[in-house]
Steps between C-alpha positions, in 0.01 A plus 500: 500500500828492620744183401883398661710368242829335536731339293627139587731494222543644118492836629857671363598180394361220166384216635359407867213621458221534797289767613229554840218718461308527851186690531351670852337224608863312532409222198809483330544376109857379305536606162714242364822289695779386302822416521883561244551177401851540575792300652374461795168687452424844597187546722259782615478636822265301746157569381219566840223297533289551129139451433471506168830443211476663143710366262580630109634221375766204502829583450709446812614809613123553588353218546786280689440574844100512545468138611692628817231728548173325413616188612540643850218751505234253317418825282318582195754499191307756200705418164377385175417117435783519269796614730343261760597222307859615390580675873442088621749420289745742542438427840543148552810560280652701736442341780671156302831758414502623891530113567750385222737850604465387899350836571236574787197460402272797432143285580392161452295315223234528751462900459529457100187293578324710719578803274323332205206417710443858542527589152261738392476513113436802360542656170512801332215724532392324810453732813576361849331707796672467832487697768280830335765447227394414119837321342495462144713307323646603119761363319923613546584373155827358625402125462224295488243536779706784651235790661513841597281528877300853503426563847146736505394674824499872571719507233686286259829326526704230202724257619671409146746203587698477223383627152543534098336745312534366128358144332736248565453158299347403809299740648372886483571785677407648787260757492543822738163544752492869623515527918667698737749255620733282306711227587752436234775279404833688392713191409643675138525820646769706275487233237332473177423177328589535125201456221357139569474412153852587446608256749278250373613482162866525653444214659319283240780599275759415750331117548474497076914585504564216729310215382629585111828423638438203642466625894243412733331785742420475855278781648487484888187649602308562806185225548252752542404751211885506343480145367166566370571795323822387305294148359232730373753738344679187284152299475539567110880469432442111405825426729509158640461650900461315842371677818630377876460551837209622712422747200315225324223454848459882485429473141225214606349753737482783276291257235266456780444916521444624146349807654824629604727485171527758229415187232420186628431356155893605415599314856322223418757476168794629657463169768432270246813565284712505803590124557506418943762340659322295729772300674861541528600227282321706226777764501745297283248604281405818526881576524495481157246699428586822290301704794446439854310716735574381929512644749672646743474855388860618661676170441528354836286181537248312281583326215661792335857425664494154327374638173790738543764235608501371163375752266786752629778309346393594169559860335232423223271486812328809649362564866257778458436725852141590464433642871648685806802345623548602842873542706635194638343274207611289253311703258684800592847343492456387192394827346847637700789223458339262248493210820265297685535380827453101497538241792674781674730576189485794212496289159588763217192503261622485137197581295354830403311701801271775432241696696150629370282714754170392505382638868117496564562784708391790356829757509543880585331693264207263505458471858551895522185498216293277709507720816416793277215326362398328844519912640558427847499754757793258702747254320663289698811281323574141580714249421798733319837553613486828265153649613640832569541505148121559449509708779700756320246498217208510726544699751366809364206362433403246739554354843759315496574208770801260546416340819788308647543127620231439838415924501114537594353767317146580411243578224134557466301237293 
C-alpha cells in the first residue's frame, strides 16, 4: 500500500524533529514532535489534524512539541512506559522555562495532561496493529527506553529515531531489522567518534589529575541518559561525588524500569554512591564535593551556573564538557573564549575546561554499517545537516532520499 510522508521538522536539519505518514483512507499518524530548545525555541511546521502520535523517546528535540498535538487532537500517543514518564517531565519543564523566559506558550498544562491520558505503553517486542498495519517496537540503543517503530504491511519500513550501535554503560545497541524502507537518523554524519574506552579512561584519568591536586570537578550533563551514564562510569572511583538537578528524578524513573538498562544491578550502585542534593541549601555542600554531576548539559540554566559561579575562580578546579554544546550556548562559549554569560554578563572562567565526546549517537561509519546490515531497497536520512555525505557512499548501491522541509513524497509499506 501506498503511504505520504512528510517531514515537520529534522529533515536537513538536527533537531525539530516531526514526521506525517497518511495512508489512502486519509488517517494520518505523527512520528515524533519536538522542538530546539533554543533561545527562543525553534518549532516544527504546523502539524494537520493526527490520529495517532509515535514517539522514540524523551529528549526534547523529539519529544517537546507533542502535547501541542495530542492535547488538541485527543490522540493515541505509542511510546514506551519509560519515555512516557521522562517526556512528562521534560515537558512540564518546558513549559515552566517558556514562562520564566516570557515566551508564548507552545500548549497548556492541560494538553501535557491529556497527552498522558492517552499514553499507550508499549515495549520492546510488542506489536501494535492499526489500520492493516503490524508496528513493532525494538530497541534504538540511544538511551533508556528509546525504540526503533517497524512499520509491516505490503512491505516493511524502520523509523530509527535516534540510535547507538555499541554497549554504552547504560544501554545496548541497536540491532539492524532487514526491510525495504529505512528511516534513519544522520546526526554524526562525516564524523567519527574516537574508541570509547579511550575516552573513558581519558576521562577517569583527567578527574584522578584534578582531585590529586586539590581541585574539585563539575560535569554538566544533560538529565536524561548523559547524567546517567557519567555516575555509572565513576561509580567505583571512591570520590566523594554529589548529583543535582532534574538528573537525580530521571535516575528515580530509570530504577523503576530495570528492563531497559544494560545493568541494573550496576545502576542500582552507581545511585547509591552518588550522594542527592535534595534542596538548594544542600549545595554549600555538595560545592565541596571533589565531583559534581548537574545539569544543564550546555551550561545555560540549572544549577550548573551556580556550581560554576564559584568553582570557576579556582585553576585547581576543572569543568569537564561531556556532551554536544550547541551555537549560541554557554557551553559553546566556553569551549571558544573560556566565558560564561551570567546575569547578562561574560564572567571569565579560571579553572581548567576540557571536552570528552561521549555521543549516544551512533557516528558515520556505524550508521553507514547499519543500513548495510538493515539492506534496504530505499534509505531515507533524517535529522543531519551532512546527509549528503552518506549519499555519496550510497548511492551506488541504494536509493537514496533527502526529502526537504514540508516536501510530500511517497513510499510503499
Amino acid at each position: 500500500m501506498e503511504m505520504k510522508f512528510r517531514f515537520l521538522g529534522g529533515a536537513d536539519a538536527i533537531g525539530r524533529m516531526g514526521m506525517t505518514m497518511e495512508g489512502s483512507d486519509g488517517k494520518m499518524s505523527l512520528f515524533e514532535y519536538g522542538m530546539a530548545p533554543t533561545k527562543p525555541p525553534e518549532y516544527p511546521l504546523e502539524a494537520p489534524r493526527i490520529n495517532h502520535v509515535f514517539l522514540t523517546h524523551s529528549h526534547l528535540d523529539h519529544c517537546g512539541m507533542v502535547p501541542r498535538v495530542c492535547g488538541r487532537d485527543n490522540c493515541e500517543l505509542f511510546t514506551t512506559p519509560l519515555t512516557a514518564e521522562v517526556g512528562e517531565i521534560m515537558m512540564n519543564d518546558s513549559l515552566k522555562i517558556a514562562k520564566s523566559e516570557n515566551n508564548p506558550l507552545p500548549y497548556t498544562k492541560g494538553d501535557i495532561d491529556r497527552t498522558m491520558k492517552n499514553v499507550v505503553p508499549l515495549t520492546f517486542g510488542d506489536t501494535i496493529e492499526l489500520n492493516k498495519l503490524d508496528i513493532p517496537l525494538h530497541s534504538a540503543g540511544h538511551i533508556p527506553g528509546a525504540a526503533m517503530f517497524e512499520i509491516i504491511g505490503d512491505t516493511s519500513t524502520v523509523y530509527s529515531g535516534d540510535i547507538h550501535t555499541i554497549n554504552t554503560k547504560l544501554v545496548g545497541p541497536a540491532r539492524p531489522v532487514d526491510c525495504e524502507n529505512l528511516f534513519v537518523e544522520g546526526t554524526y554524519g562525516g564524523r567519527i567518534h574516537p574508541p570509547r574506552k579511550e575516552t573513558e579512561d581519558a576521562f577517569l584519568d583527567k578527574v584522578a589529575e584534578v582531585t590529586d591536586r586539590g581541585g574539585r570537578v563539575l560535569i554538566p550533563c544533560f538529565a536524561t541518559g548523559r547524567t546517567q551514564e557519567m555516575m555509572m562510569m565513576l561509580r567505583n572511583t571512591g570520590y566523594d561525588m554529589w548529583v543535582d538537578g532534574m538528573g537525580r528524578s530521571i535516575s528515580r524513573l530509570y530504577m523503576n524500569y530495570p528492563e531497559y538498562l544494560l545493568d541494573y544491578k550496576k545502576f542500582k550502585a552507581a545511585k547509591r554512591v552518588f550522594q542527592e542534593v535534595r534542596n538548594p541549601n544542600m549545595r554549600s555542600l555538595s560545592a565541596k564535593g571533589e565531583v559534581i554531576v548537574t545539569t544543564g548539559g550546555m551550561l545555560d540554566g540549572g544549577p550548573v551556573l551556580g556550581y560554576l559561579r564559584e568553582l570557576g575562580k579556582n585553576p585547581k578546579n576543572a569543568v569537564l564538557l561531556v556532551g554536544y554544546q550547541a551555537d549560541d550556548t554557554n557551553g559553546r562559549m566556553l569551549m571558544d573564549s573560556g566565558s560564561v554569560m551570567m546575569d547578562g554578563e561574560p564572567i571569565k572562567i579560571e579553572c581548567e575546561v576540557q571536552k570528552y565526546e561521549f555521543s549516544a549517537h551512533a557516528d558515520h561509519e556505524q550508521i553507514l554499517d547499519f543500513v548495510r546490515e538493515c539492506d534496504p531497497k530505499n534509505v531515507i536520512f533524517m535529522h543531519s545537516d551532512t546527509r549528503e555525505l552518506f549519499e555519496s557512499e550510497l548511492k551506488g548501491d541504494y536509493n537514496v532520499m533527502l526529502p526537504k522541509l514540508g516536501e510530500e513524497f511517497s513510499l510503499d509499506v
